[in-house]
C-alpha positions as CSV (number, residue, x, y, z in Angstrom):
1,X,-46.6,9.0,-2.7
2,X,-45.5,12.7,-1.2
3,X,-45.0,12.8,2.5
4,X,-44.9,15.8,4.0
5,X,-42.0,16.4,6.7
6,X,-43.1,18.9,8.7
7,X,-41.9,18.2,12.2
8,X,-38.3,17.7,10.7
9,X,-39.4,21.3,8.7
10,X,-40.1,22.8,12.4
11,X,-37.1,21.2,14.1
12,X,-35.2,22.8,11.2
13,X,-36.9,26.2,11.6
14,X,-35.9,26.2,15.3
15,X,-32.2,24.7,14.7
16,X,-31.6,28.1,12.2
17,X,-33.5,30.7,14.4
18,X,-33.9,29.6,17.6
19,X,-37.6,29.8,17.8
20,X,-39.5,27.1,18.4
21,X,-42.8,26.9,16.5
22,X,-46.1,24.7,17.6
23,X,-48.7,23.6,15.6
24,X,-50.9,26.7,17.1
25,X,-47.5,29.3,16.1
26,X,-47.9,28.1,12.4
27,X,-51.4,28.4,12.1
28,X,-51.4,31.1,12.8
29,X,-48.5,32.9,11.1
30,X,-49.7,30.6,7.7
31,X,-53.7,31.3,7.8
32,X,-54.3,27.3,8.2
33,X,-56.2,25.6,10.4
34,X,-54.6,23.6,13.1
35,X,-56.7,20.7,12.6
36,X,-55.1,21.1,8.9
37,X,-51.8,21.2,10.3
38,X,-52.1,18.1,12.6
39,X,-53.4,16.4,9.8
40,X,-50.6,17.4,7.5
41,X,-48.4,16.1,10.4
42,X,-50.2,12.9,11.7
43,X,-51.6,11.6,8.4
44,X,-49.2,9.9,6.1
45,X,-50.8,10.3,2.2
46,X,-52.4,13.9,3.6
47,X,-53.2,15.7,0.3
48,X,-52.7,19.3,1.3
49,X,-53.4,21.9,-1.5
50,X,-50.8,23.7,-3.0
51,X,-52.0,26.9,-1.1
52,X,-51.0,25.3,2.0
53,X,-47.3,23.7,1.1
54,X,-46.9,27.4,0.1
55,X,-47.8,29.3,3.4
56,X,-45.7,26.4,5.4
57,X,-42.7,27.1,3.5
58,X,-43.2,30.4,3.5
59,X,-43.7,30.8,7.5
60,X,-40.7,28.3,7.8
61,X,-38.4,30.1,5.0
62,X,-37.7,26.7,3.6
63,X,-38.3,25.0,0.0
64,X,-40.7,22.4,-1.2
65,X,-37.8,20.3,-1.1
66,X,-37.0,20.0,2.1
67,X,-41.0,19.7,3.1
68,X,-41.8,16.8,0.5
69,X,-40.5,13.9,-0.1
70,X,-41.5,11.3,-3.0
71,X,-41.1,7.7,-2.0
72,X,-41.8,5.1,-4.3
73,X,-45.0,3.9,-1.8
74,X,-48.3,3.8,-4.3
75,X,-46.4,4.5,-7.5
76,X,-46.6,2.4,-10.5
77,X,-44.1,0.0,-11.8
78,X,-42.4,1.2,-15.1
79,X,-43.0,-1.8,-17.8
């Protein structure tokens, strides 16, 4: 399973600029919804399009990799 990390994301957007972002900032610097956003926050599993891990990383000047995370959760065992 990804999870998606965005309050760590925003706390580390506001540690390196100062500037602290809500859920209503990033929608609407990114184009998403807020509901979108709470759900990317709130629901663990959320399967947010591409488009959207895209605009988030964009807005936040960060990487995939330090939104997502794969955990082993839901993931098949190798035989």
């Amino acid at each position: 399973m990804i999870i998606i990390h965005l309050r760590q994301a925003l706390d580390a957007y506001e540690a390196r600029t100062g500037e602290r972002l809500t859920h209503e900032d990033l929608a609407a610097r990114t184009g998403l919804s807020r509901a979108t956003l709470d759900s990317i926050a709130s629901r663990r599993g959320y399967n947010a399009s591409l488009r959207a891990v895209d605009a988030i990383c964009r807005a936040l000047r960060c990487s995939p990799g330090e939104l997502l995370e794969l955990t082993d959760d839901d993931m098949p065992e190798a035989t």
